[in-house]
ZAVOTI-426259 format. One line per 3 residues: their letters; for each residue y, z, x of C-alpha. Coordinates in pm, 1 decimal, decimal comma. Each point is the difference from the previous one (the first is absolute). Example, Ala and Ser with C-alpha at 12.3 -4.5 7.8 and 13.67 -1.06 7.14 Angstrom:
<sites>
as> -450,0/780,0/1230,0  344,0/-66,0/137,0
</sites>
This chain:
<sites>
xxx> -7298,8/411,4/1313,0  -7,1/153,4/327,8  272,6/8,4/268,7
xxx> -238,3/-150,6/237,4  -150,2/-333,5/-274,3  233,3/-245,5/14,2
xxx> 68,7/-312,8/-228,9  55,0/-348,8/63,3  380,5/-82,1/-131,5
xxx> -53,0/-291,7/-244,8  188,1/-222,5/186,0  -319,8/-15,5/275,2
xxx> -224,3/-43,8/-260,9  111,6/-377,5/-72,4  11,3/-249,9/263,3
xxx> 252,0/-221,7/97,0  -172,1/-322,3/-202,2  -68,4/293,3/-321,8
xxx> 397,1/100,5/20,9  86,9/-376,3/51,4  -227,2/-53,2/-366,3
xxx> 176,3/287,3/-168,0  353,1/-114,0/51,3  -108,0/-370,6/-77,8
xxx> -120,5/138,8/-373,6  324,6/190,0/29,5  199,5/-294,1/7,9
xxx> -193,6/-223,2/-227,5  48,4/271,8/-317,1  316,5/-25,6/83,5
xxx> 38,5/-403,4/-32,6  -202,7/67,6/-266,2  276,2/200,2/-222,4
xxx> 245,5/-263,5/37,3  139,1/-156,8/-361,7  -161,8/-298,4/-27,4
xxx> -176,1/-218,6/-280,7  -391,0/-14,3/20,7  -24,0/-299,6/109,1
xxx> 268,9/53,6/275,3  -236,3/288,9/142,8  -259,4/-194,7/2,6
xxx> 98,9/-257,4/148,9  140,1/204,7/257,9  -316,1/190,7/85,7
xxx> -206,9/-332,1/31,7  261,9/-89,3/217,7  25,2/342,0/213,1
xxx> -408,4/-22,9/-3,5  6,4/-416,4/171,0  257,5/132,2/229,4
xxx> -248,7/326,9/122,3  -292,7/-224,0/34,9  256,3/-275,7/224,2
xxx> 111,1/312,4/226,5  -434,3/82,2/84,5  -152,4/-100,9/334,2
xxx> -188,4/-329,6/-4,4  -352,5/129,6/-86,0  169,0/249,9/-288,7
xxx> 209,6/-264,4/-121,6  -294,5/-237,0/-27,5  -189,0/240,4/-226,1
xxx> 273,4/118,7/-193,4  82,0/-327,2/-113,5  -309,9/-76,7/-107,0
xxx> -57,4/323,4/-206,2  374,1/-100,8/-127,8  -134,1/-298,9/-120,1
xxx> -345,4/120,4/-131,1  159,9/228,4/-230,2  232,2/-191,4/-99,9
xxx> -273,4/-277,9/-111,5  -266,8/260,3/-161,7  253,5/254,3/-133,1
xxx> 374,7/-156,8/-74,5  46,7/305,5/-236,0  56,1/197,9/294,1
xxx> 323,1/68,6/146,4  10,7/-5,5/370,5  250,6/239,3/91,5
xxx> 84,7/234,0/343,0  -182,9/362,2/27,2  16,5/150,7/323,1
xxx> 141,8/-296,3/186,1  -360,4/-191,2/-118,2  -26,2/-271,8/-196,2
xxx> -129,1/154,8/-340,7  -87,7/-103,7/-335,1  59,3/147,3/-303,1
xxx> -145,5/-8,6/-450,4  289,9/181,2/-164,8  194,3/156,1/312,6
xxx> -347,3/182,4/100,8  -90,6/-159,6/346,4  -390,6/-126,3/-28,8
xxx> -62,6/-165,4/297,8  181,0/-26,8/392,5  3,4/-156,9/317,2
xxx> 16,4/242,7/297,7  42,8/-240,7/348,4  -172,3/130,0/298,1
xxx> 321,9/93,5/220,2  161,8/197,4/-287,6  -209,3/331,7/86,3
xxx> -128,9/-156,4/347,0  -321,5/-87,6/-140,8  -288,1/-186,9/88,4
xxx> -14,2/-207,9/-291,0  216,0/-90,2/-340,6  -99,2/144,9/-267,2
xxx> -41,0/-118,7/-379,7  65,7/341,9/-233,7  -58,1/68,1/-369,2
xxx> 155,6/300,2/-219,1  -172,1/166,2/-246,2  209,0/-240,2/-250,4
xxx> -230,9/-269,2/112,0  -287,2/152,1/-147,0  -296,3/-131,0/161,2
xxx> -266,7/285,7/-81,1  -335,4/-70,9/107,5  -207,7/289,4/-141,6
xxx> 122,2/356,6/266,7  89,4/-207,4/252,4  214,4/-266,8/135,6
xxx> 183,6/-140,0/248,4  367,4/-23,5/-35,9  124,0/-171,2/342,7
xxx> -132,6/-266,7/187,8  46,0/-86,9/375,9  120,1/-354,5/74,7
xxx> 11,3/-157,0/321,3  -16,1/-401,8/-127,9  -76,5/-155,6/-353,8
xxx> -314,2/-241,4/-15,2  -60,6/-175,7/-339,0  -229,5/286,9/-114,7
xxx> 213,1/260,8/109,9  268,7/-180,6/-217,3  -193,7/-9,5/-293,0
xxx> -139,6/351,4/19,6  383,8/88,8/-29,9  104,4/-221,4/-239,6
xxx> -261,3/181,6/-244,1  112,8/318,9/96,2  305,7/-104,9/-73,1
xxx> -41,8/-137,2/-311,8  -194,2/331,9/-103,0  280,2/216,5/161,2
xx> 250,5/-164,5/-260,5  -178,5/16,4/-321,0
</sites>
């Protein structure tokens, strides 16, 4: 490198809400090594996750609780649990599926996400997040499959 390139310190390269995301993963790893039994931990992410969804704006909250509840119906195996300050949820610790709210990153719309853990290959390409902006009955079922694929 030249005297006259310069580089961007990492510290500009996040912003604030990126930072903010980083030290909320930060904090849940470190809930997350507490001694506890199984159960306990579960019960306390559940918890933590009811409590994140309670603390969105109105139109967040709305379809948070609703994806809360989808999953819960088509895929009880899963584990909702905190990762980066969004409700998450999780087949074996691995998250497969989150909900990201709209004012989290300033967005324009929520959005539904999917790991690779979810697996839902369709041939070279696929998509692997979805834009939400309200839930209509089809929209619900369309989920509640993916969901149910996501966790087998």
């Amino acid at each position: 490198m030249t005297k006259t390139q310069h580089t961007t310190a990492p510290a500009e390269q996040w912003t604030d809400e990126e930072r903010a995301a980083m030290k909320e993963r930060s904090r849940e790893v470190k809930a997350g090594s507490r001694r506890m039994t199984r159960a306990e931990k579960e019960a306390q992410d559940a918890a933590a996750v009811v409590e994140k969804i309670a603390e969105m704006q109105e139109a967040d909250r709305v379809l948070a609780e609703r994806i809360h509840e989808i999953v819960r119906t088509a895929a009880p195996e899963l584990a909702p649990k905190l990762w980066y300050g969004m409700p998450a949820y999780a087949r074996d610790g691995k998250i497969v599926c989150f909900f990201q709210s709209a004012q989290k990153f300033n967005a324009r719309y929520a959005t539904l996400g999917f790991n690779d853990t979810a697996r839902l290959d369709e041939d070279t390409m696929w998509p692997t997040a979805f834009a939400l902006t309200r839930l209509t009955p089809t929209a619900e079922q369309h989920i509640a499959t993916l969901i149910t694929k996501a966790a087998n």
